[in-house]
N, C-alpha and C positions, 0 to 999 in steps of 0.2 A: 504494500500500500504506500511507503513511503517513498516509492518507484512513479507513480503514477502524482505523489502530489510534485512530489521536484521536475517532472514531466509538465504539470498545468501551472506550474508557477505559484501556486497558493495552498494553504494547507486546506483540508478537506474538514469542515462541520460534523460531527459527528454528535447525531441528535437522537434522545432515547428514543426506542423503540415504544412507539403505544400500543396497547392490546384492551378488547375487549372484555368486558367484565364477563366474569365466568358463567352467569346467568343465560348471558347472552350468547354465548358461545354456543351453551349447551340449549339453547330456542332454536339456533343454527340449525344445529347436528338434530335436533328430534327432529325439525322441518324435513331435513334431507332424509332421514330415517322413514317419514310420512309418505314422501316418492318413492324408494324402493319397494317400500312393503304395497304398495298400489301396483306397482308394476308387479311386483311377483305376482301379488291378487287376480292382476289382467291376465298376465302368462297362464297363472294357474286356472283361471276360467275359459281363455279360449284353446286349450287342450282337454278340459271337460268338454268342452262344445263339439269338438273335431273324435271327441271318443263318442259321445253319442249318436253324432251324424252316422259314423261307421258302424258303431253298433246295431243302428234303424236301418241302415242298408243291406246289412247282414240278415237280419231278422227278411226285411220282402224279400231277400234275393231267396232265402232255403223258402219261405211261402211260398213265389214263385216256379223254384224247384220242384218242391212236396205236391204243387196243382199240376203241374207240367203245362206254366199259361208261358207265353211269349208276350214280348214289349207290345204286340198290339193288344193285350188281353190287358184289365181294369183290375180292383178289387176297392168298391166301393164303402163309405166307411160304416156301413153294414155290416159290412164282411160277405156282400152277395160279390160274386163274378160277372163279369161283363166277359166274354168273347167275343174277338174282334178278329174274324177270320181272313 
């Protein structure tokens, strides 16, 4: 450091460091704590969602299997069949 002030030609100020009162620090850090844990929330809910979806698609597709209907065939929310030959 004493490189750089003989290089600028003046000595360098050296002013204390201020910090945040700890109260506030820690409003900070919970705030940011607030973000992650919502983000994992969301993560963990749109992989519920993507497990569902699959699971509902699973389930018509062996219904579909079990009747032997094809993409032109229905199954209204009945549970009657439509054939669509």
């Amino acid at each position: 450091m004493d490189d750089v002030q003989e290089v600028m030609g003046s000595e360098l100020e050296v002013t204390p460091t201020e910090k945040l009162a700890e109260e506030d620090r820690m409003a900070i850090e919970a705030a940011k704590n607030q973000i992650r844990l919502a983000v994992s929330n969301a993560k963990l809910a749109l992989a519920e969602q993507e497990k569902a979806d699959l699971s509902y698609k699973l389930v018509v597709m062996q219904v579909f299997m079990k009747y032997g209907l094809s993409s032109k065939d229905s199954v209204s929310e009945d549970g009657s069949i439509v054939r669509n030959k």
